[in-house]
C-alpha positions in Angstrom: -92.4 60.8 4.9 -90.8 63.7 3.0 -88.9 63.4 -0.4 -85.6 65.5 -0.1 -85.9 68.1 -3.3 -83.2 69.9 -4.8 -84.7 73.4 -3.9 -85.4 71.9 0.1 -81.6 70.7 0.1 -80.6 74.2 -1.1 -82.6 76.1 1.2 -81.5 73.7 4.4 -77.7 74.8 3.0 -78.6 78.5 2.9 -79.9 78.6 6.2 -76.7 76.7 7.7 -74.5 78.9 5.6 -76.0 82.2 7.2 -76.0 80.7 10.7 -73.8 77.9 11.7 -75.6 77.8 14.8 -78.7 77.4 13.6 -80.5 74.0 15.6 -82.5 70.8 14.1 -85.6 72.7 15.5 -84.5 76.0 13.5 -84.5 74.7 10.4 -87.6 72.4 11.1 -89.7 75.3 11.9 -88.3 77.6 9.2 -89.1 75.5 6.3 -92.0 73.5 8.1 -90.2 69.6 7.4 -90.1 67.0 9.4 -87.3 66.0 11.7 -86.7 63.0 9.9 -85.9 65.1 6.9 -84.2 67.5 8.6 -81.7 65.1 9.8 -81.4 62.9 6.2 -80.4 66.3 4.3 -78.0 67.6 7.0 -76.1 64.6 7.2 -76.7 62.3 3.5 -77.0 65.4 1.6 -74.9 67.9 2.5 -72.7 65.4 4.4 -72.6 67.8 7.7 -71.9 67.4 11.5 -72.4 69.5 14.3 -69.2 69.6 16.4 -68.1 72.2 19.3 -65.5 74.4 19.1 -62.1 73.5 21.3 -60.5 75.9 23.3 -57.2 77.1 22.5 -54.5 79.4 24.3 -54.0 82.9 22.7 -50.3 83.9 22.3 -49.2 86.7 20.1 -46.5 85.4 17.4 -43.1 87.0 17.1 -44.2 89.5 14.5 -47.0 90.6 16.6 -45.1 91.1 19.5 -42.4 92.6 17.1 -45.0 95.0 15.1 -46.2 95.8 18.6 -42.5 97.2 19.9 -42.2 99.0 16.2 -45.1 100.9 16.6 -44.0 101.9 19.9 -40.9 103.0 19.2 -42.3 105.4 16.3 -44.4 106.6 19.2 -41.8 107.6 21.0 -39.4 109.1 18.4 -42.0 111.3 17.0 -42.9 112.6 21.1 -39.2 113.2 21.3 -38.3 114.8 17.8 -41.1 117.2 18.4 -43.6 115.8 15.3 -45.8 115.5 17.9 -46.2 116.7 21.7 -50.1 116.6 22.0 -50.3 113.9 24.3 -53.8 112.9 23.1 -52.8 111.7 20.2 -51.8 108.5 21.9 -54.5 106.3 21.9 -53.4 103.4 24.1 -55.5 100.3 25.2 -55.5 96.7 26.8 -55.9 93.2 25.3 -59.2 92.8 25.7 -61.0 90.8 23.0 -64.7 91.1 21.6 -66.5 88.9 20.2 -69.7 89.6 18.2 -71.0 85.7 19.2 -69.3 84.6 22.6 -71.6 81.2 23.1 -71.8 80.5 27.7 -72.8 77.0 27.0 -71.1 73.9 25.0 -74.3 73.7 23.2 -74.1 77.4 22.1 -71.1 76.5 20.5 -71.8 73.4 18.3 -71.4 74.7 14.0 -72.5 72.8 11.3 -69.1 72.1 9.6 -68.8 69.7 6.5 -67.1 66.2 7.4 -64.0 66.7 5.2 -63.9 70.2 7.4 -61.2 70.0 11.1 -62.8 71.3 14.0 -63.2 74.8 14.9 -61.2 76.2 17.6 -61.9 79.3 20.0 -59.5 81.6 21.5 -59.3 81.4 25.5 -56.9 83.4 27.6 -56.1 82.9 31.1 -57.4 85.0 33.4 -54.5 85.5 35.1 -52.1 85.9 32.0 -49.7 88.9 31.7 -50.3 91.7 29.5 -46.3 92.8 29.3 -43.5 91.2 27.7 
């Protein structure tokens, strides 16, 4: 069995700190450990678990939604006053939301978060949700 050293401890925290996602096997192969290891500095070390992100509803707050109707407005009074009558100049768009990591499975999702740490939530909006207010 393995002896847990200060420079593997630190390396195993690198790792999780540069990819949340990264799996037991991951950091097994990268550093060539044992799984028993693996698991002792992830949890009695570094005191972290791997949890999955909840889903939560997206809704705009008031000052979105308010920010939203100002810039609008602007829009519109600079169209009118003249300031502006080249139409494309409006850049309009939808409420579409990318993500640069948008995990399919439960298991895609899991992060290594420390215990003290809540749970990470994801944004989900309804399919059929309306875009107007």
């Amino acid at each position: 069995m393995m002896m847990a050293t200060d420079e593997i401890i630190a390396r195993v925290k690198k790792l999780v700190e540069e990819d949340h996602h990264m799996t037991y096997r991951q950091i097994k192969e990268e550093l060539d450990i044992g799984s028993s290891a693996v698991e002792s500095i992830l949890h009695e070390h570094l005191r972290l678990r791997k949890v999955c992100a909840r889903w939560v509803p997206h809704f705009l707050t008031e000052k979105q939604k308010q920010d939203r109707v100002d810039s609008c407005r602007l829009m519109l009074k600079n169209f009118e006053d003249g300031d502006s009558k080249r139409v494309w100049k409006i850049i309009t768009g939808d409420e579409t939301w990318i993500y640069f990591y948008d995990p399919e499975t439960k298991r895609q999702s899991q992060v290594w978060i420390h215990e003290s740490d809540p749970n990470p939530t994801k944004v989900r909006r309804s399919r059929g949700s309306c875009k107007g207010y």
